[in-house]
C-alpha positions in Angstrom: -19.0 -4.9 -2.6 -15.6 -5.1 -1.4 -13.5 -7.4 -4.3 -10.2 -7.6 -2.4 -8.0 -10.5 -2.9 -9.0 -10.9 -6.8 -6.2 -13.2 -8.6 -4.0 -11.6 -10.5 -0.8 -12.4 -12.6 -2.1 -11.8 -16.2 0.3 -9.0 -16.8 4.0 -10.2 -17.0 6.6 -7.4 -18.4 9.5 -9.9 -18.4 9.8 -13.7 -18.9 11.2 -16.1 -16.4 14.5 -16.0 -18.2 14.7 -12.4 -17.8 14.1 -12.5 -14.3 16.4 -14.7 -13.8 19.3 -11.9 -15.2 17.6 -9.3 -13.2 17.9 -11.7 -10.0 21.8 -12.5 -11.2 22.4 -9.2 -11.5 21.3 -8.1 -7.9 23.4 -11.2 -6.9 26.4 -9.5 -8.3 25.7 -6.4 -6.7 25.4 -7.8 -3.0 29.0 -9.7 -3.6 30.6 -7.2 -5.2 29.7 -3.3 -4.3 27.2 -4.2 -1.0 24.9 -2.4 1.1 26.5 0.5 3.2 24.7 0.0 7.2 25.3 2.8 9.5 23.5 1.1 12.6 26.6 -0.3 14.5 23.8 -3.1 16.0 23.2 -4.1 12.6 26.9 -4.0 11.4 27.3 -6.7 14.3 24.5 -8.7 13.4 25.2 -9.5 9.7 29.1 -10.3 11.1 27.6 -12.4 13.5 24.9 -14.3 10.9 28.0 -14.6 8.3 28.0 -11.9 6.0 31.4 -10.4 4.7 31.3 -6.5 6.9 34.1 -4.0 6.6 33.6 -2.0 10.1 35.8 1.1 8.7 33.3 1.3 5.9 30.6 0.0 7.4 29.7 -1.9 3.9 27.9 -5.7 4.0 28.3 -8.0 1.4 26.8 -11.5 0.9 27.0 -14.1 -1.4 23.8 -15.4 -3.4 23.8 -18.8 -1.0 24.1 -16.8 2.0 21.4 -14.1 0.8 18.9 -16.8 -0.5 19.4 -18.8 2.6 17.7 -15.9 4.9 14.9 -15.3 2.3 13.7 -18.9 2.0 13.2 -18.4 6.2 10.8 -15.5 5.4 6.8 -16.5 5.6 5.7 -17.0 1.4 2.3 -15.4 3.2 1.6 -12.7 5.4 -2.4 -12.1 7.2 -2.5 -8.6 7.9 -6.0 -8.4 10.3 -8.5 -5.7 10.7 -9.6 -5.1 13.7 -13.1 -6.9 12.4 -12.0 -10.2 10.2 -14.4 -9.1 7.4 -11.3 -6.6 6.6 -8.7 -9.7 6.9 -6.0 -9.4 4.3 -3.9 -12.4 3.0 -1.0 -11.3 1.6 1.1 -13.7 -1.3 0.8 -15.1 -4.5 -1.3 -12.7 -6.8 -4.3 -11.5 -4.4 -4.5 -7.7 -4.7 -5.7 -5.7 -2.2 -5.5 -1.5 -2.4 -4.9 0.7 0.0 -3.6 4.4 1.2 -0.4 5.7 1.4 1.9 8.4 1.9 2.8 11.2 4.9 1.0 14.4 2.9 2.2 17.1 4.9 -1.3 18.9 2.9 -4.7 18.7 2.3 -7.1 20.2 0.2 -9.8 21.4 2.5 -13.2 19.4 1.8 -14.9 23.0 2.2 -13.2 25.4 0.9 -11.0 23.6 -1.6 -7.6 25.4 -0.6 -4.7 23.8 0.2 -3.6 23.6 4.4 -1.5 21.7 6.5 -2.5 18.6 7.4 -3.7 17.8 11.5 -4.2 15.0 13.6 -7.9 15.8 12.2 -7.3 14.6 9.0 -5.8 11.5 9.9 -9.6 10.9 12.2 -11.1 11.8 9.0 -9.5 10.0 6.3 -9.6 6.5 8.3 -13.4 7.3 8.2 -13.9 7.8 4.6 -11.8 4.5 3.8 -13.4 3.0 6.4 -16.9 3.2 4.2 -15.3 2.7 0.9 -15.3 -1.0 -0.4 -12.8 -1.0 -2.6 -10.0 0.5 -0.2 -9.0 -2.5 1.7 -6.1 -0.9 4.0 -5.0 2.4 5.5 -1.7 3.3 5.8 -1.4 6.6 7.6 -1.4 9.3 5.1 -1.1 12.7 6.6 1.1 14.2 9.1 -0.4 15.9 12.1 1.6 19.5 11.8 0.5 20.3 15.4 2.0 17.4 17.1 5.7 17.3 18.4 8.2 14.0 17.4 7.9 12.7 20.7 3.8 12.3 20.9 3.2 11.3 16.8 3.5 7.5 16.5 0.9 6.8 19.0 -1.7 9.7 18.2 -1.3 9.0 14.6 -2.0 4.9 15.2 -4.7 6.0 17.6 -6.6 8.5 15.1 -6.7 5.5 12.4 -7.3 2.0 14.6 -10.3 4.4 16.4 -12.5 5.3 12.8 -11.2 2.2 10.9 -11.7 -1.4 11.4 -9.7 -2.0 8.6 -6.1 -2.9 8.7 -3.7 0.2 10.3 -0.1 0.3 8.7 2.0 3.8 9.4 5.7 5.2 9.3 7.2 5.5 12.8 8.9 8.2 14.3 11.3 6.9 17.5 11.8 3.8 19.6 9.5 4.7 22.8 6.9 5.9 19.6 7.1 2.5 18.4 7.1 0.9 21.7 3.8 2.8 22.6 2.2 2.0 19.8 2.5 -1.5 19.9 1.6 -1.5 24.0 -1.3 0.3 22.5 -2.5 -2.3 20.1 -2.1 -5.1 22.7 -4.5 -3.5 24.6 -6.9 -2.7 22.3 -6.1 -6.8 21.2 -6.5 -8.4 24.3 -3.0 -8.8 25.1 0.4 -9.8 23.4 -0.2 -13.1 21.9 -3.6 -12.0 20.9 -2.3 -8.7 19.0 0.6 -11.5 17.0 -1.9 -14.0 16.6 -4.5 -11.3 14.7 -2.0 -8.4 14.3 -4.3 -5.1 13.0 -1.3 -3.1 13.2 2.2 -3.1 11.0 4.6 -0.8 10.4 6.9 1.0 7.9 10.7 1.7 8.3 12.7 3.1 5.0 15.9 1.8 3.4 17.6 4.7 1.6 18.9 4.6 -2.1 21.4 4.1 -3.5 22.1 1.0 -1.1 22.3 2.7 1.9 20.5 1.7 5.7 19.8 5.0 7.5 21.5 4.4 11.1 17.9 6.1 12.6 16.0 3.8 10.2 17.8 1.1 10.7 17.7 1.0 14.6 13.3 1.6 14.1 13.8 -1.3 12.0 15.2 -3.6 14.4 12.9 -2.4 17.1 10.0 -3.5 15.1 11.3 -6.7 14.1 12.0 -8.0 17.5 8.7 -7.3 18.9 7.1 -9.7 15.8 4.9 -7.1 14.2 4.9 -7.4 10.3 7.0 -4.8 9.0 7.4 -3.1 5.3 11.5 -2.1 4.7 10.6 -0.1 1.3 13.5 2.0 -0.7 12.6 4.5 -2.9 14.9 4.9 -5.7 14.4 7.8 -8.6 15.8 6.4 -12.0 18.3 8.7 -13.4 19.2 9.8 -9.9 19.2 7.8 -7.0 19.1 5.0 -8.8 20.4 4.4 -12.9 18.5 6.1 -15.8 17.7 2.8 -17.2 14.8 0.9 -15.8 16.3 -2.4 -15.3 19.1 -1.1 -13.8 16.7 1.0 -11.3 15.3 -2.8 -10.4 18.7 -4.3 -10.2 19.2 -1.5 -6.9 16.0 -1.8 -5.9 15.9 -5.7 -5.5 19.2 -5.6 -3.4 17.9 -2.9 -1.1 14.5 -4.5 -0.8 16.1 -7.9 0.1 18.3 -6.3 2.4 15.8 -5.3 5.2 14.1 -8.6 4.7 17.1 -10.8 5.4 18.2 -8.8 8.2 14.5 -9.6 9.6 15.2 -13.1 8.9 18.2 -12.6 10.8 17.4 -11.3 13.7 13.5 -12.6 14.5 13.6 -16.0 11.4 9.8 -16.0 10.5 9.4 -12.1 11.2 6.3 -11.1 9.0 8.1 -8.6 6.7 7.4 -7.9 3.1 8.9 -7.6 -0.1 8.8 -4.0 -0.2 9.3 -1.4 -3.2 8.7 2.2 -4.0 10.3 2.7 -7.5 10.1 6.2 -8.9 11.2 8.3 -12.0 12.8 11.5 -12.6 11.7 14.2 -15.0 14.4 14.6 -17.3 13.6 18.0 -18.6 14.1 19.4 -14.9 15.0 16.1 -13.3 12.3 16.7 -10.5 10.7 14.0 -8.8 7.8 11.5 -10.8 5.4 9.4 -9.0 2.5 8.9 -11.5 4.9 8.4 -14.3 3.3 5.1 -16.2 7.1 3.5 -16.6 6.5 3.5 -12.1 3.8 1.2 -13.1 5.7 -0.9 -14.8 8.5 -1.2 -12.4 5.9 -2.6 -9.6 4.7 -5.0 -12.4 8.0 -6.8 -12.9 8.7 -6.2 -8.6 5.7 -8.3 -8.6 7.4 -10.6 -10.6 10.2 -10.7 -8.6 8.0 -11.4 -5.4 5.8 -14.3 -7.1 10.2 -15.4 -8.4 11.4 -15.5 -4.5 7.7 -16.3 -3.0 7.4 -13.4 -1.3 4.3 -11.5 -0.2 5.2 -7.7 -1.9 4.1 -4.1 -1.2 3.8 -2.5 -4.2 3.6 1.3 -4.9 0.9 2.6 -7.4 -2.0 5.7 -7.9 -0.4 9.0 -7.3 0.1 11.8 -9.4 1.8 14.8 -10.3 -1.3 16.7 -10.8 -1.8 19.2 -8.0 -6.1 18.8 -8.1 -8.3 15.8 -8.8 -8.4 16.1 -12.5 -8.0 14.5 -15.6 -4.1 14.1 -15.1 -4.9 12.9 -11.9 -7.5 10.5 -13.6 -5.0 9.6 -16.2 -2.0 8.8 -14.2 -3.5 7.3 -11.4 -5.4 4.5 -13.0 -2.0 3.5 -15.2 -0.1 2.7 -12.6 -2.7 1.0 -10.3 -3.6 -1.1 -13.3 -0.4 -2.3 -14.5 0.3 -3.5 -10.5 -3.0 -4.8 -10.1 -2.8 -7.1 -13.2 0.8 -8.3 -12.5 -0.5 -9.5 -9.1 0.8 -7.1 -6.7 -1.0 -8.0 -3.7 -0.7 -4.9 -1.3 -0.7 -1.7 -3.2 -0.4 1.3 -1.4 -0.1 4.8 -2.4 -3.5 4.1 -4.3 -6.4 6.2 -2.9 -6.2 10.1 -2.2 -2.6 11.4 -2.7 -1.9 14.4 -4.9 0.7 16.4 -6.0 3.6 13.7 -6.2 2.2 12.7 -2.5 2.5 15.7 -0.8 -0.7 16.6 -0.6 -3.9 14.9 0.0 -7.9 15.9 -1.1 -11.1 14.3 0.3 -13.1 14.0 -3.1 -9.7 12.2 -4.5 -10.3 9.3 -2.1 -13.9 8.3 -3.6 -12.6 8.8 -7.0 -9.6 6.3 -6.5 -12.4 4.1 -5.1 -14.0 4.1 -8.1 -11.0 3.6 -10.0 -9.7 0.6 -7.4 -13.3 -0.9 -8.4 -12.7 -0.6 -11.9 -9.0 -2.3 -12.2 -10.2 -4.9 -9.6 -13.0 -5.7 -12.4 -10.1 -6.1 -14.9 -8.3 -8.1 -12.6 -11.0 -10.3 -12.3 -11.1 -11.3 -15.7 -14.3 -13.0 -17.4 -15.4 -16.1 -16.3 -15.5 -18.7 -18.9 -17.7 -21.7 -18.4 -20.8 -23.8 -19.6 -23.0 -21.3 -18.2 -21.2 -18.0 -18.6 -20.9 -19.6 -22.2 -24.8 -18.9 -22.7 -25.5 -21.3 -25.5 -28.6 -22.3 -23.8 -29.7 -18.6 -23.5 -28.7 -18.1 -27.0 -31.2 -20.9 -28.3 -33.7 -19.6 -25.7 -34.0 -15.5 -27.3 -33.2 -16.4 -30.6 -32.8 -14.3 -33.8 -34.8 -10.7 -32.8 -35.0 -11.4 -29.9 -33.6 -9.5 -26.4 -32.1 -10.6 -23.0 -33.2 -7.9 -21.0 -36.7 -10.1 -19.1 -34.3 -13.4 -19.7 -33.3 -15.4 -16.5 -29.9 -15.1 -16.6 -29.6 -11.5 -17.0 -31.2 -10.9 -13.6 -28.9 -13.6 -12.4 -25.9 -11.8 -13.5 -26.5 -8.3 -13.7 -25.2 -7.1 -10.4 -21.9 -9.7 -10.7 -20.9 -9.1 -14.6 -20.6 -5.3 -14.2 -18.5 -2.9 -12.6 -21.0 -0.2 -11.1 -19.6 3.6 -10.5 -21.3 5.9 -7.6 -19.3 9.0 -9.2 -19.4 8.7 -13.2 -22.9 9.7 -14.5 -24.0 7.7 -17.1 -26.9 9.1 -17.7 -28.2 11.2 -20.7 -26.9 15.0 -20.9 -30.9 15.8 -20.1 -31.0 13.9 -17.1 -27.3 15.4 -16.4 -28.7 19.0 -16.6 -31.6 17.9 -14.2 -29.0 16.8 -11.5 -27.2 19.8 -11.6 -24.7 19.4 -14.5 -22.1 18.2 -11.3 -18.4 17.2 -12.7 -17.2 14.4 -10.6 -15.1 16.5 -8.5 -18.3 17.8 -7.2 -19.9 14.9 -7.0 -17.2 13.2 -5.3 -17.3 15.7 -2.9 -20.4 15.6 -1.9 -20.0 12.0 -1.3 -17.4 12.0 1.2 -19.0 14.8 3.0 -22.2 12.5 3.0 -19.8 9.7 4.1 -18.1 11.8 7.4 -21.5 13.1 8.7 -23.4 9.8 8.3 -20.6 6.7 9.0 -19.9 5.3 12.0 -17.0 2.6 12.4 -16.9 0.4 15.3 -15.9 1.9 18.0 -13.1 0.8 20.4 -14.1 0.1 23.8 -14.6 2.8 25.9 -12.8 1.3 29.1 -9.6 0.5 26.9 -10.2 4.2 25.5 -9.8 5.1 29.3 -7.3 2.7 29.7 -5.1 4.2 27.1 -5.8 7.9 28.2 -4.2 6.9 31.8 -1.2 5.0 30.8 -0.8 7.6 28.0 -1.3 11.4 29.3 -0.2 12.6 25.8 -3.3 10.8 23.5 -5.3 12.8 22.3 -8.9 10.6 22.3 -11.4 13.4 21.7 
């Protein structure tokens, strides 16, 4: 059963007051050091809006009235749509929803096991196998297609995951006339433009880059996106002890700057625009200061982010449930289910990153996705808490069995036995007998087997075929087949 949009909030690494110094601090840093822009139409709109731009430098500062000013204009709640409303996602407060992530330029085949490059295959694929899995509640498009050129990506890529999932799409872009095509694309498939803003099952990603810098490319992809209405993450990605200071609260005081900067210039430029708060904090080995993306203190820098998000009422996308480990194993068990946790329980509300990504991201494997469904399902169980009431209470139940008594035939335990508990498809619970009689399967294995069950046997809803045929003729480069 799909448990998106479970409360959270429980988990709080700072208190209000020190919130409050982490959002002073990233005051400071917008007055006094800036963000460096190196798109000359941005440059011109922040001068136009108000905000104190050096030209020569190309470096945009604010002050904390000016800043807050364009972030009280952005939407405190954000509806990202599936193509079917069952798969409707409202974004703010502490709902949490989990999703994909990434651009894995590898997969592990679901065959043979060895590691490839990633196709336009893959993408089909993957939006198929979240597509059956209840507790994956988004894709974002996770794999690169290695055949494709630059110039035909954005809109095959978009295709390959609207066309085998009705849940909501969400991808990186590549170029304007990409982004351009994709959104024609979606009206279409919508019914038209107002129909594709009213129920938008489409949003896309454009980066910020750390320390404090917007990428010219970027940048101009950003502005492209905002303009034509269609919600929009800005996320930076800054390494602790690298791009961004060793210390953690220092990392947060960058990030929160860089993240507010491509929301205000949404603000800005389209007031309303439906953009979130957007972070992707990371660590850095400091034995060979390589890159760390399951490191647990990542899970606690998306806790406090979602902090900061509930602080400035803000909708956030969060970053959680990858790992270093280069196979689904028990590192990747380990490290995945920290992070997803900590941001699940702190109220993050869209988490991506969280189902199938390997090997710091760069990779991808089939079997990983039903595992991180299982894990999804079991931090969405802590999320939910346990309900406390008269009933759940159970004095009545209590007199009723009595001393030597059992609950197993009683009422209420048929009432609650499906709700209470969290129920894995890939853990085996069973005695080691019963194990041995099953085939003695690790869960790799039987995760496996699972997905392939999943991609010979699932069918999501199709889009319809004259649109299909609509699309092929207006777009000789979509690949459909």
């Amino acid at each position: 059963m799909n448990q998106g949009g479970v409360e959270g909030g429980s988990y709080k690494p700072f208190t209000t007051s020190q919130i409050e110094m982490l959002h002073k601090a990233s005051m400071k840093v917008f007055e006094e050091v800036g963000m460096e822009v190196h798109s000359q139409r941005a440059l011109e709109i922040f001068f136009a809006a108000g905000a104190e731009v050096d030209f020569s430098t190309k470096r945009v500062r604010a002050s904390e009235e000016w800043i807050m000013n364009l972030v009280k204009k952005a939407p405190s709640q954000v509806t990202l749509c599936g193509r079917e409303e069952k798969n409707d996602l409202v974004l703010g407060g502490k709902r949490v929803y989990l999703g994909t992530g990434g651009t894995a330029l590898n997969v592990l085949d679901i065959d043979t096991g060895i590691r490839r490059r990633t196709t336009l295959s893959d993408v089909r694929q993957t939006a198929k196998l979240v597509d059956a899995l209840d507790n994956v509640h988004f894709f974002v498009l996770p794999v690169y297609p290695s055949e494709l050129s630059k110039e035909t990506v954005d809109i095959n890529r978009f295709y390959a995951g609207i066309s085998n999932t009705s849940k909501h799409v969400m991808g990186g872009v590549y170029s304007i006339e990409g982004v351009r095509k994709v959104i024609r694309m979606a009206e279409e498939i919508a019914g038209g433009k107002e129909a594709l803003r009213k129920r938008p099952f489409i949003s896309m990603i454009t980066n910020i880059m750390s320390p404090l810098k917007m990428d010219g490319t970027y940048t101009d992809l950003m502005l492209e996106v905002i303009e034509a209405g269609i919600p929009l993450a800005t996320p930076p990605a800054p390494i602790a002890g690298a791009t961004s200071p060793v210390t953690l609260a220092g990392t947060l005081v960058q990030l929160n700057v860089e993240a507010l900067s491509g929301l205000v210039l949404a603000q800005i430029v389209n007031p309303g625009t439906p953009v979130l708060y957007s972070v992707v904090p990371t660590t850095a080995d400091m034995r060979t200061m390589g890159f760390l993306f399951g490191a647990v203190e990542n899970g606690i820098m998306n806790a406090v982010c979602a902090q900061l998000a509930q602080y400035y009422d803000l909708p956030i996308y969060a970053t959680a449930g990858v790992t270093e480990s280069k196979l689904p194993d028990v590192q990747s068990g380990y490290e995945k289910m920290s992070t997803s946790m900590l941001a699940a329980l702190a109220g993050a509300n869209y988490i991506h990153d969280a189902v199938g990504l390997i090997e710091s991201g760069l990779s991808v494997a089939y079997e990983q996705y039903v595992i991180d469904d299982e894990i999804n399902g079991m931090v969405l169980r802590a999320v939910r808490g346990i309900e406390i009431n008269e009933e759940t209470l159970s004095l009545e139940v209590i007199k009723r069995v009595g001393p030597g008594g059992n609950y197993i035939a009683d009422e209420q335990t048929y009432q609650y036995m499906r709700s209470e508990f969290f129920m894995p498809k890939v853990a085996d619970r069973s005695p080691v007998t019963i194990w041995e009689t099953n085939g003695a399967m690790d869960g790799r294995e039987k995760a496996r087997r699972i997905a392939k069950d999943i991609l010979a046997n699932h069918s999501p809803t199709p889009i319809n075929q004259a649109i299909v045929e609509l699309l092929k003729a207006r777009n000789p480069e979509l690949v459909t087949d």
